[in-house]
PDBQT receptor file of N, H, CA, C and O in Angstrom, charges set to zero:
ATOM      1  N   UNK A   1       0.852  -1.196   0.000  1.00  0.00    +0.000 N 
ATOM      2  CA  UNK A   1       0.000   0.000   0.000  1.00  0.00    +0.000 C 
ATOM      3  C   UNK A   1       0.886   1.243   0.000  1.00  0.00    +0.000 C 
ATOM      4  O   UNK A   1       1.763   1.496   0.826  1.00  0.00    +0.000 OA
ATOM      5  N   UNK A   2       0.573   1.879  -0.908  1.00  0.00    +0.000 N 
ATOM      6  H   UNK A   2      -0.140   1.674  -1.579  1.00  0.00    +0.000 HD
ATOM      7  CA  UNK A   2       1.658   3.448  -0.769  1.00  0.00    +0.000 C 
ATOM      8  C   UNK A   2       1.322   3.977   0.636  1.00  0.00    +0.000 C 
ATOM      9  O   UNK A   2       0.532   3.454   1.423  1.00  0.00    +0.000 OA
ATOM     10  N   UNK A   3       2.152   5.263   0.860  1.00  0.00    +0.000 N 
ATOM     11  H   UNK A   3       2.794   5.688   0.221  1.00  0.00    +0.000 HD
ATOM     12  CA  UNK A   3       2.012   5.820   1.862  1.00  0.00    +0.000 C 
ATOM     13  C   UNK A   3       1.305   6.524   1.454  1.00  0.00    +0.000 C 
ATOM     14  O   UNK A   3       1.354   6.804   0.256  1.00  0.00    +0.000 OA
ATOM     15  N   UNK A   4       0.282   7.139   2.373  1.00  0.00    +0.000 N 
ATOM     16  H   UNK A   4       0.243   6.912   3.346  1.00  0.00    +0.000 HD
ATOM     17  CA  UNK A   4      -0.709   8.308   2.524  1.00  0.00    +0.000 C 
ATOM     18  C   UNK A   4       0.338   9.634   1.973  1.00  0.00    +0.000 C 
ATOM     19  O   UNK A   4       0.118  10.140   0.872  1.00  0.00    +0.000 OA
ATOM     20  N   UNK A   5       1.057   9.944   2.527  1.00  0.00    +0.000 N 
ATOM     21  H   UNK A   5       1.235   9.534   3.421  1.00  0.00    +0.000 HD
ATOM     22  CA  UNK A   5       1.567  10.988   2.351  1.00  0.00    +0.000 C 
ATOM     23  C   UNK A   5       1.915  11.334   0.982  1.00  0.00    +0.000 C 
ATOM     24  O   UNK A   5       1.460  12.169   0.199  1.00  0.00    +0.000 OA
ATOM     25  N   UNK A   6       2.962  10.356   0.893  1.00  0.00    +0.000 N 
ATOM     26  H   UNK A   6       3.331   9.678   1.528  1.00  0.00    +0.000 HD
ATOM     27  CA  UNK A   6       2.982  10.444  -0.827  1.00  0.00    +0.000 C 
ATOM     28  C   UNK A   6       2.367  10.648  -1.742  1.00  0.00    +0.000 C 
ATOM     29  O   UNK A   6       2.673  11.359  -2.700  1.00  0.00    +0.000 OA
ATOM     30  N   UNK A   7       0.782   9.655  -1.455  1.00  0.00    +0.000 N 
ATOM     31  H   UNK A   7       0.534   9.078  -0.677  1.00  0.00    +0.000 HD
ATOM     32  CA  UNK A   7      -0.290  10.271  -2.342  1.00  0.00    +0.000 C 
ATOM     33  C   UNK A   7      -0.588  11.383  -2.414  1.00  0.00    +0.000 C 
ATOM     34  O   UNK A   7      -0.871  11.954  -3.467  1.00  0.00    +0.000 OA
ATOM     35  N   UNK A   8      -0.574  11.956  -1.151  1.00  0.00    +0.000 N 
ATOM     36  H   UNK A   8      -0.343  11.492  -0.295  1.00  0.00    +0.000 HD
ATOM     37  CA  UNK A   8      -1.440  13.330  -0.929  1.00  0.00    +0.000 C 
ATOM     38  C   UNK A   8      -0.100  14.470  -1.567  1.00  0.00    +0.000 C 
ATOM     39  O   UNK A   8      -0.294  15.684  -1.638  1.00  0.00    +0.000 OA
ATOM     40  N   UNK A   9       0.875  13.987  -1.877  1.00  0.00    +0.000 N 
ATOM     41  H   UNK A   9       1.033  13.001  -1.820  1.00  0.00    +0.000 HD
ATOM     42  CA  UNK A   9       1.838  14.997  -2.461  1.00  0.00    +0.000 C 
ATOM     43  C   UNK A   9       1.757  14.905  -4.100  1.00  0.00    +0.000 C 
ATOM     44  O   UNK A   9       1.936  15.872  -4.841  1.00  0.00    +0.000 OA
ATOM     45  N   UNK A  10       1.406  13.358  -4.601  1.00  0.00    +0.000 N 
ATOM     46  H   UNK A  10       1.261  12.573  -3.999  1.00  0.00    +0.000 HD
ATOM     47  CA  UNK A  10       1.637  13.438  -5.704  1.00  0.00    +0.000 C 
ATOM     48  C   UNK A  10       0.318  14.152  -6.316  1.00  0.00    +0.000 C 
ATOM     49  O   UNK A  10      -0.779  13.922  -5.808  1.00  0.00    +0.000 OA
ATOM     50  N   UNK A  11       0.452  14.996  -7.387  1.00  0.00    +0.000 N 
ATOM     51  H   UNK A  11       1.343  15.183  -7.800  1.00  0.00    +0.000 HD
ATOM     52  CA  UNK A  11      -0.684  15.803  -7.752  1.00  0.00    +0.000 C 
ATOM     53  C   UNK A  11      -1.858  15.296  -8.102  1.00  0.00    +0.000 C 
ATOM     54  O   UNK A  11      -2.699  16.185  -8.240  1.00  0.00    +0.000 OA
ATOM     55  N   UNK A  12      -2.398  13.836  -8.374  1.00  0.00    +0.000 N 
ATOM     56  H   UNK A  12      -1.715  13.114  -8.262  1.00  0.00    +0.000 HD
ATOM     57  CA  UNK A  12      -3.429  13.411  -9.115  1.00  0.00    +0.000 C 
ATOM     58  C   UNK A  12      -3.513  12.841  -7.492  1.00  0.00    +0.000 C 
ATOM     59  O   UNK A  12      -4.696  13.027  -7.206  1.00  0.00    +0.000 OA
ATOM     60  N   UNK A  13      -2.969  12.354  -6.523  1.00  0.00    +0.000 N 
ATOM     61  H   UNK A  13      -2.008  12.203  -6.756  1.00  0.00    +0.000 HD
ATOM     62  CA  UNK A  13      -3.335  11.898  -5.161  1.00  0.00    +0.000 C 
ATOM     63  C   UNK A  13      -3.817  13.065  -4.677  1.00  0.00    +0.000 C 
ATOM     64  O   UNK A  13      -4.897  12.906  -4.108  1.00  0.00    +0.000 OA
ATOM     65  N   UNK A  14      -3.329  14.436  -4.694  1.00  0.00    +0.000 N 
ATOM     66  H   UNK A  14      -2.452  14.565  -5.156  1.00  0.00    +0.000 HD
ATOM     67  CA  UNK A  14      -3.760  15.418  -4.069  1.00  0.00    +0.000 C 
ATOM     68  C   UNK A  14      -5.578  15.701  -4.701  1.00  0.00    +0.000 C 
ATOM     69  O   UNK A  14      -6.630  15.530  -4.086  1.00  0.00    +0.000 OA
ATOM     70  N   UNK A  15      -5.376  16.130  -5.978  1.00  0.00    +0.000 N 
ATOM     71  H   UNK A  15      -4.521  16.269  -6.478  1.00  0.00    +0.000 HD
ATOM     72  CA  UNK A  15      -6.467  16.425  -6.336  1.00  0.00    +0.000 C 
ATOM     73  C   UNK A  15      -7.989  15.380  -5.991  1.00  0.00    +0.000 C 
ATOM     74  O   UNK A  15      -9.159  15.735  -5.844  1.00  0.00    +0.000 OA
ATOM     75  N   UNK A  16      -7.284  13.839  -5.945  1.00  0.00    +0.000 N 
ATOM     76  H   UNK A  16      -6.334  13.550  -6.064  1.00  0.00    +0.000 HD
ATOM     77  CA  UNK A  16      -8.617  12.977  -5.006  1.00  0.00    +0.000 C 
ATOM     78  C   UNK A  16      -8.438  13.468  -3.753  1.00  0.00    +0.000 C 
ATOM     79  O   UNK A  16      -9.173  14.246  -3.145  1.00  0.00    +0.000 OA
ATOM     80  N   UNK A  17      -7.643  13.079  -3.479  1.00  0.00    +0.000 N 
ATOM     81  H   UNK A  17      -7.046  12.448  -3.973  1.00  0.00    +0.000 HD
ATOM     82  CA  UNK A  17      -8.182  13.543  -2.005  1.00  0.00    +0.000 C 
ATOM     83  C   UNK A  17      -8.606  14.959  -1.258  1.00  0.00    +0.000 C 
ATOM     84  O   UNK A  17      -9.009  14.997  -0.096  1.00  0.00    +0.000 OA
ATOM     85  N   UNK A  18      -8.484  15.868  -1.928  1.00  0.00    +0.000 N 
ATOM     86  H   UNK A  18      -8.157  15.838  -2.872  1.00  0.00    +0.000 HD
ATOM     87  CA  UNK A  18      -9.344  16.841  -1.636  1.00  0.00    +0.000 C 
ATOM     88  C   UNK A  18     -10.185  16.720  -1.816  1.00  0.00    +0.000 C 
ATOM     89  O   UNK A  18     -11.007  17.076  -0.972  1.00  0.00    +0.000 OA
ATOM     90  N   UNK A  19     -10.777  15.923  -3.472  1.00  0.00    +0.000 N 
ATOM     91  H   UNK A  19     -10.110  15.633  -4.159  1.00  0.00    +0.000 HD
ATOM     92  CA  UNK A  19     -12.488  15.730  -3.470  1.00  0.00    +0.000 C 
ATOM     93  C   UNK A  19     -13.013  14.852  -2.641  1.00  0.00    +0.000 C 
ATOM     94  O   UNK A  19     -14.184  14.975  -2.280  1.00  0.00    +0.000 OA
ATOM     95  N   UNK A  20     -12.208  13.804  -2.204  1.00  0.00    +0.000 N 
ATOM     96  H   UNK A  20     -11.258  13.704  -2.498  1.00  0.00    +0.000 HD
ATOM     97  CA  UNK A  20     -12.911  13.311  -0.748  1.00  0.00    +0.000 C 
ATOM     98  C   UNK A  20     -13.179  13.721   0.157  1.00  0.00    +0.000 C 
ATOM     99  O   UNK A  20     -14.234  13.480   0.743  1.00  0.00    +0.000 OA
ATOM    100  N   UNK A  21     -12.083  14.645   0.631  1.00  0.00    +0.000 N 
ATOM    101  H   UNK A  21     -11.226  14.841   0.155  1.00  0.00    +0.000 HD
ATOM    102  CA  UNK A  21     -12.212  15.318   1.870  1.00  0.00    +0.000 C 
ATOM    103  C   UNK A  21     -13.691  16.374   2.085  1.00  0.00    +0.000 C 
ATOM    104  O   UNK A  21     -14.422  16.421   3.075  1.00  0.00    +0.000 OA
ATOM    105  N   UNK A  22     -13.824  17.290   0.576  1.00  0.00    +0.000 N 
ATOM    106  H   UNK A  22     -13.230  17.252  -0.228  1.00  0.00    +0.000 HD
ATOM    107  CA  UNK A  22     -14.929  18.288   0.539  1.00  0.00    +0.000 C 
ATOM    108  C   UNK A  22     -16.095  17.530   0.490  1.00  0.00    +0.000 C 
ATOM    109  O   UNK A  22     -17.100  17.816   1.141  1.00  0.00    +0.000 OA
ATOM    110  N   UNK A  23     -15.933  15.899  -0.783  1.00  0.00    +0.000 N 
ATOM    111  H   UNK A  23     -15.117  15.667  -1.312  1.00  0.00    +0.000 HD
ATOM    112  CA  UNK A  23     -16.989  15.401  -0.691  1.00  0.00    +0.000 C 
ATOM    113  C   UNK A  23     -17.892  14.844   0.543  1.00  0.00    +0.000 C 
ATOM    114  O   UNK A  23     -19.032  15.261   0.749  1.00  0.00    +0.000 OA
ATOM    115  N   UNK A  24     -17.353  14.008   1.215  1.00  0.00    +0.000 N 
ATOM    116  H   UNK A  24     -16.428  13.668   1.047  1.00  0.00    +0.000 HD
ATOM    117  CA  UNK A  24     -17.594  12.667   1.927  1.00  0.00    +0.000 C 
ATOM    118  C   UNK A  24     -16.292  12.806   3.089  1.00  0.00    +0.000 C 
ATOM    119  O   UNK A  24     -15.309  12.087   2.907  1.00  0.00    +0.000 OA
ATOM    120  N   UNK A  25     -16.321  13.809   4.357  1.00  0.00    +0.000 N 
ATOM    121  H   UNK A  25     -17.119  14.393   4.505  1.00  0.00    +0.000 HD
ATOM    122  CA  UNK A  25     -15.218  13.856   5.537  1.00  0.00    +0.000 C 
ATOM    123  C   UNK A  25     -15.659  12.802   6.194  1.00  0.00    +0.000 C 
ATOM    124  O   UNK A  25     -14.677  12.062   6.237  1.00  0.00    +0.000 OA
ATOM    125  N   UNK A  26     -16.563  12.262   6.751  1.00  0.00    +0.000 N 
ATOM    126  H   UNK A  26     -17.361  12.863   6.717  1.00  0.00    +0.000 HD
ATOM    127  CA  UNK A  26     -16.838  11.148   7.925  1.00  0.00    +0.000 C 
ATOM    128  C   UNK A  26     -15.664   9.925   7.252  1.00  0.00    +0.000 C 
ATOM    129  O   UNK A  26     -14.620   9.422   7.667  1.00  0.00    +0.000 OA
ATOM    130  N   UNK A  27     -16.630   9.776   5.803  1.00  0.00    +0.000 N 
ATOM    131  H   UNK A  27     -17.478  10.185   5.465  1.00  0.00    +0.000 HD
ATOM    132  CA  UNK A  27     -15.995   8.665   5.055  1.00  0.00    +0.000 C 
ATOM    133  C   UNK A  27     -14.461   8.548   4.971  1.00  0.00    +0.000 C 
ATOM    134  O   UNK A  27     -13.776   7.606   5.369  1.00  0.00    +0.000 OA
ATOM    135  N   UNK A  28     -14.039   9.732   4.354  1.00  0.00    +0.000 N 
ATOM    136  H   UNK A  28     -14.596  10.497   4.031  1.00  0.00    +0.000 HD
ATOM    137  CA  UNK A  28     -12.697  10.004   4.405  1.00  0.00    +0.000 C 
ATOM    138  C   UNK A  28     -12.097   9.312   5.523  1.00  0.00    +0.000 C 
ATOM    139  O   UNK A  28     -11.536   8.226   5.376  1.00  0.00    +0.000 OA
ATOM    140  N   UNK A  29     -12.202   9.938   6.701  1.00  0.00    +0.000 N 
ATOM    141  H   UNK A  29     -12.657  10.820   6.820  1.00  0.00    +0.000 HD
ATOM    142  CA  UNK A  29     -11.994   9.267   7.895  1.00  0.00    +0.000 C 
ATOM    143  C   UNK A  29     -12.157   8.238   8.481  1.00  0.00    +0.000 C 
ATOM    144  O   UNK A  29     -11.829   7.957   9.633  1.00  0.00    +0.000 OA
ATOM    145  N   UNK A  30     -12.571   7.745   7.868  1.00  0.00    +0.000 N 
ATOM    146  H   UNK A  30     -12.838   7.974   6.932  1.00  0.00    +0.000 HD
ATOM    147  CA  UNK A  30     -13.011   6.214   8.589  1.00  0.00    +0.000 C 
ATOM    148  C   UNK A  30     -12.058   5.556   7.796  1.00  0.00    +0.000 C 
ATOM    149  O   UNK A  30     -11.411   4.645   8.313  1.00  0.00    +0.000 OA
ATOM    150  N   UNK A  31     -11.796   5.978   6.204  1.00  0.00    +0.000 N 
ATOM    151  H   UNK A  31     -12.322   6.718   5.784  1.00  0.00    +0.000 HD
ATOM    152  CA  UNK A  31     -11.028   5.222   5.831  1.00  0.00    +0.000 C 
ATOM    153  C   UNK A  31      -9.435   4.977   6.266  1.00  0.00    +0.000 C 
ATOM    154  O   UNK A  31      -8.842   3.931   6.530  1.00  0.00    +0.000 OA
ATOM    155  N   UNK A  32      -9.020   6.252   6.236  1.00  0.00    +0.000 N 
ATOM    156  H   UNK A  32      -9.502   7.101   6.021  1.00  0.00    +0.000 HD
ATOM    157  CA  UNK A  32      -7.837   6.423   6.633  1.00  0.00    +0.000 C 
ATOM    158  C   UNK A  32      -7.640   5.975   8.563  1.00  0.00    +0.000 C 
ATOM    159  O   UNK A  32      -6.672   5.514   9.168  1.00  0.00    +0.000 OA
ATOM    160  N   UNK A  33      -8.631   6.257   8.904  1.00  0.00    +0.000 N 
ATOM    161  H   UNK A  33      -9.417   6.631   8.413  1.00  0.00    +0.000 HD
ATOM    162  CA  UNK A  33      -8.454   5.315  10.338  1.00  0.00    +0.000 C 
ATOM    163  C   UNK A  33      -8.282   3.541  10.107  1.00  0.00    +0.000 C 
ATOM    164  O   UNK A  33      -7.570   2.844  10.830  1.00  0.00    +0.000 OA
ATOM    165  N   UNK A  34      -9.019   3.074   9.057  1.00  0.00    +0.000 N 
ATOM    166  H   UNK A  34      -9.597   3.640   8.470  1.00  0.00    +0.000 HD
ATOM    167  CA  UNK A  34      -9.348   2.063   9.101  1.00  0.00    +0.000 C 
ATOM    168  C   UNK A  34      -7.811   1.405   8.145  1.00  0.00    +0.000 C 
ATOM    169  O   UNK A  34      -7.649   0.188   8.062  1.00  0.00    +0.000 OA
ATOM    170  N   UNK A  35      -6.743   2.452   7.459  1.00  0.00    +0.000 N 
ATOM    171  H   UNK A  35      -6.875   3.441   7.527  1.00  0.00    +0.000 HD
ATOM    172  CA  UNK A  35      -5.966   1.836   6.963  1.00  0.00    +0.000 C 
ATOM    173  C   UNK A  35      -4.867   2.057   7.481  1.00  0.00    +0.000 C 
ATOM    174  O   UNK A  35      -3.838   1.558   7.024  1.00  0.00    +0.000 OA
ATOM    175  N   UNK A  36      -4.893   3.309   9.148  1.00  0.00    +0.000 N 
ATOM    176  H   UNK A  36      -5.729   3.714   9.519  1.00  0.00    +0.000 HD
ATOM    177  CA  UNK A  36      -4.052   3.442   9.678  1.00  0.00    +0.000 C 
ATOM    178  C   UNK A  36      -4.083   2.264  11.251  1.00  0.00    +0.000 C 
ATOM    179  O   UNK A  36      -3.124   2.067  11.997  1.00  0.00    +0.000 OA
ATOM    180  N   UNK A  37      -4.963   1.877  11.332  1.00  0.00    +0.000 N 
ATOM    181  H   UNK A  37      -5.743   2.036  10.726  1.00  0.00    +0.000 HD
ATOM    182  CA  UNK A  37      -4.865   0.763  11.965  1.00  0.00    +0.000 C 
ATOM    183  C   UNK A  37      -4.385  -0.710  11.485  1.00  0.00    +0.000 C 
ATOM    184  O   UNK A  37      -3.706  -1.510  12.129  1.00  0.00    +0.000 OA
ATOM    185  N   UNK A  38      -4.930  -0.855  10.159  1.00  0.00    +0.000 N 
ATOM    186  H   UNK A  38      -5.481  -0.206   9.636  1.00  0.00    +0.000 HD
ATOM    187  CA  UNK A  38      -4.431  -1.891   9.747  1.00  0.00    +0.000 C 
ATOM    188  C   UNK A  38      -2.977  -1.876   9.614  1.00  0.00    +0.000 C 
ATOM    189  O   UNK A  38      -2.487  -2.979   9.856  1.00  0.00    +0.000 OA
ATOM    190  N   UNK A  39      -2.018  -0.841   9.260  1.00  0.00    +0.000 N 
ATOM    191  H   UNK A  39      -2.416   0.055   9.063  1.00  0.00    +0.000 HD
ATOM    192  CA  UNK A  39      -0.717  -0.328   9.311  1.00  0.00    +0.000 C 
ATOM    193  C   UNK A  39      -0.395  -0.665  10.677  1.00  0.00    +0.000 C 
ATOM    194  O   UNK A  39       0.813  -0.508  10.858  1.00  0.00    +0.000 OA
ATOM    195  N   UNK A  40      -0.988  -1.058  11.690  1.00  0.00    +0.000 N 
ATOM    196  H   UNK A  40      -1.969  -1.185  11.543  1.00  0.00    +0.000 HD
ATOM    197  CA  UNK A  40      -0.425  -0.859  13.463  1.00  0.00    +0.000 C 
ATOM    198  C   UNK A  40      -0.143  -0.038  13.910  1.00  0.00    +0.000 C 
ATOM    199  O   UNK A  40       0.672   0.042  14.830  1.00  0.00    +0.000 OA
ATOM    200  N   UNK A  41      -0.979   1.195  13.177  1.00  0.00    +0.000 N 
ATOM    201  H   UNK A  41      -1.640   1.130  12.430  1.00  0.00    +0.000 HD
ATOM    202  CA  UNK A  41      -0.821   2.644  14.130  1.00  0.00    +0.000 C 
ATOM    203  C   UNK A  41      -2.180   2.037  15.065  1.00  0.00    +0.000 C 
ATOM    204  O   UNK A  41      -2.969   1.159  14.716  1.00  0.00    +0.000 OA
ATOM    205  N   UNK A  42      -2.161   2.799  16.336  1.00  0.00    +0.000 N 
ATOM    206  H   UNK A  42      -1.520   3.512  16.619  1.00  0.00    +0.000 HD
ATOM    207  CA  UNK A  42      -3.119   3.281  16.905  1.00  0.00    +0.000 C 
ATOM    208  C   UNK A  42      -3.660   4.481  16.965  1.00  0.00    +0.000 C 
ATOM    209  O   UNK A  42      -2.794   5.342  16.807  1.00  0.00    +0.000 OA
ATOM    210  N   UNK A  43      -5.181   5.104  17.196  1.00  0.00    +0.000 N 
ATOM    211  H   UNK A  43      -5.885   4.406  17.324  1.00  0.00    +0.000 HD
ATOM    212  CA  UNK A  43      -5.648   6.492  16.958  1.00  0.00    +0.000 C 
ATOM    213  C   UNK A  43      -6.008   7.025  18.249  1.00  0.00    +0.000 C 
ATOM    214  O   UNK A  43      -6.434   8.176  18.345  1.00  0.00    +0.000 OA
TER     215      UNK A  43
């Protein structure tokens, strides 16, 4: 799985994820919780 970050730097990662973020924030979030746990972060 790439890193989050990276995506959000590379320009076609940036541009989704802003439309997620404006679109759909709960969602957004759940996802990225749900793939930062699977990673073995805790929130």
């Amino acid at each position: 799985m790439p890193d989050i970050m990276n995506g959000v730097g590379n320009h076609n990662g940036a541009k989704a994820f802003r439309i997620l973020v404006v679109d759909d924030e709960p969602l957004l979030c759940k996802m990225v919780s749900a793939m930062l746990k699977r990673e073995g972060y805790t929130i």
